[in-house]
Structure formats: structure tokens, C-alpha cells
C-alpha positions in Angstrom: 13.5 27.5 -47.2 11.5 30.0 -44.5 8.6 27.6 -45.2 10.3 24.5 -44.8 12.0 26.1 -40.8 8.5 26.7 -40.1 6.8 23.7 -40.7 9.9 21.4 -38.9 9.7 24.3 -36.1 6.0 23.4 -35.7 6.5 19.4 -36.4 9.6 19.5 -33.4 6.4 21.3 -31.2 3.8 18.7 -31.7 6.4 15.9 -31.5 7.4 17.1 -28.2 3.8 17.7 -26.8 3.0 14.4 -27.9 5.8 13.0 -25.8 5.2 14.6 -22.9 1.6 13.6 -22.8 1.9 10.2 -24.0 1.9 7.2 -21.8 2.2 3.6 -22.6 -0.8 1.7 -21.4 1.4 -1.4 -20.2 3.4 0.8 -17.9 1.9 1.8 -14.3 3.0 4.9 -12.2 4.6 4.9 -9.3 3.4 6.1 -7.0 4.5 6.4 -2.6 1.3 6.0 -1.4 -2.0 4.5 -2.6 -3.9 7.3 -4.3 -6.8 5.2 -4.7 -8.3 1.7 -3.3 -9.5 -1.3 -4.1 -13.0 -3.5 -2.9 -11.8 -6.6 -4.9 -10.7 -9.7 -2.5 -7.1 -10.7 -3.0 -6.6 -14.3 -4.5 -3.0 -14.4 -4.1 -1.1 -15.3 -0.7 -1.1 -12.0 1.7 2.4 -12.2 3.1 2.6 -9.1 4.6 0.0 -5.5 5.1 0.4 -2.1 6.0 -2.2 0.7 7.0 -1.9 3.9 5.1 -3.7 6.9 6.6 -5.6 9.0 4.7 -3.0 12.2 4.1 -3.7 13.8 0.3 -3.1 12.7 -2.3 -3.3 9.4 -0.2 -6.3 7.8 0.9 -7.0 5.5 3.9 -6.1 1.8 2.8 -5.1 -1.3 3.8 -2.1 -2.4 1.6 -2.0 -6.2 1.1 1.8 -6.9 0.1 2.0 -10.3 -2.4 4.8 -12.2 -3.6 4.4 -10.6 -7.0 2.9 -7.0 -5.9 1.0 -4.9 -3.3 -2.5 -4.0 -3.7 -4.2 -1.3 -2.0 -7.4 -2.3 0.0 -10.8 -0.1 1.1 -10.7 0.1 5.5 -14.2 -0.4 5.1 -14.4 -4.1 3.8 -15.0 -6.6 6.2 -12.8 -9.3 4.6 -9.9 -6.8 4.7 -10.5 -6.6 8.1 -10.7 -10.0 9.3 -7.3 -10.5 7.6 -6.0 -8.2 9.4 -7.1 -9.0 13.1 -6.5 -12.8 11.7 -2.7 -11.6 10.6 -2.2 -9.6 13.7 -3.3 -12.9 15.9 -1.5 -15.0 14.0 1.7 -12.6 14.6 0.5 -12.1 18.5 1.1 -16.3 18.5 4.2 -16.8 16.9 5.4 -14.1 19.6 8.0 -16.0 21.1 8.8 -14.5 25.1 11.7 -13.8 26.9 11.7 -16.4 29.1 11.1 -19.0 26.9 14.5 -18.5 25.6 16.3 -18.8 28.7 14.9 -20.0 32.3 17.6 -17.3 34.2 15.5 -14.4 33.1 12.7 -13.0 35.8 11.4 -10.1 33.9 9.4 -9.8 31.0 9.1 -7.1 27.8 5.8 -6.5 27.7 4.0 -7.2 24.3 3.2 -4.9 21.6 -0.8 -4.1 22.6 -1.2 -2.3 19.4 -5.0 -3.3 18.9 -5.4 -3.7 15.2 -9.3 -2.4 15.7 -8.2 0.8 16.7 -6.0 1.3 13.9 -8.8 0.3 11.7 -10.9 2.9 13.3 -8.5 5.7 13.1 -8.0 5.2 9.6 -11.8 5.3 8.7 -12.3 8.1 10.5 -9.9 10.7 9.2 
């Protein structure tokens, strides 16, 4: 019986190692941040991107968000960063201004001036 204890004692250890280590390959992490980036161009429709700053474990990215997922982006590429400016332009146009809505109003918000360069820059930098 002892030697029985001890060998489902031991089989209970390795079964429990083996579940903590194992991970299916289908399944991806989670993860808050992208801790790693991409130089591949995205073939799906961009409908949306962020800029991450590089913050360990994070690294500076741009994150391309899709209709099925996002996909984190190298700063450095020049495609990313055409689709960027071409995003932020596009967004910049589509502005619509106060006093297009009614004719009675005299003053104007002024528009956002974030400069999408700059942000670019910053990131690459740190």
C-alpha cells in the first residue's frame, strides 16, 4: 500500500506540473498592451489605430484595429505611417465645424492640432 501512496503522490505532482505548464497552441494570451510588433502590412480594412508607447513589458507600436482583430504594428514602417497621417487627414476632413451646424454661432472650437508626426516621433524615440 506505502508503494502504491507514493507512486499516485508523485503521479498527482507531474500531473499538476504538466498542467500548469501546458498551453494549447490554438489559444493566444491576452495580453493589455502589445509586448511585441509586427513589420507585415495589414490586408484587412484598418477601421480604427492607436499608438502605444513603449512602457515595459510594452513596446512602441502602432495598433491597427480590424473588424476581426487588432494587430500590433513597428513605428518605424513607412506604410504604417502613411496610414496614419492618411487616417488622421481623413478624420481632420470629416471634422464637421461649429458653424456649419447652425449660422447664429460667431465663435469657433478650435480643432484638435494633435500632429500625428509628432506622436510618431515620440514613440520612436523612447
Amino acid at each position: 500500500m506505502q508503494i502504491s501512496a507514493a507512486v499516485m503522490r508523485s503521479l498527482a505532482m507531474v500531473a499538476i506540473i504538466a498542467l500548469s505548464i501546458y498551453t494549447p497552441t490554438g489559444a493566444e494570451k491576452v495580453s493589455p498592451c502589445c509586448v511585441a510588433v509586427s513589420r507585415s502590412r495589414v490586408v484587412e480594412p484598418i477601421l480604427d489605430f492607436k499608438l502605444q508607447k513603449k512602457d515595459a513589458p510594452c513596446v512602441g507600436a502602432i495598433i491597427f484595429v480590424t473588424a476581426k482583430k487588432q494587430y500590433c504594428i513597428d513605428p518605424r514602417q513607412s506604410w504604417a505611417q502613411k496610414t496614419v497621417k492618411d487616417m488622421v487627414q481623413s478624420r481632420k476632413n470629416a471634422t464637421v465645424t461649429p458653424t456649419s451646424l447652425s449660422p447664429r454661432l460667431t465663435s469657433t472650437v478650435p480643432q484638435n492640432s494633435t500632429n500625428s508626426n509628432s506622436i510618431l516621433k515620440r514613440i520612436l524615440l523612447r
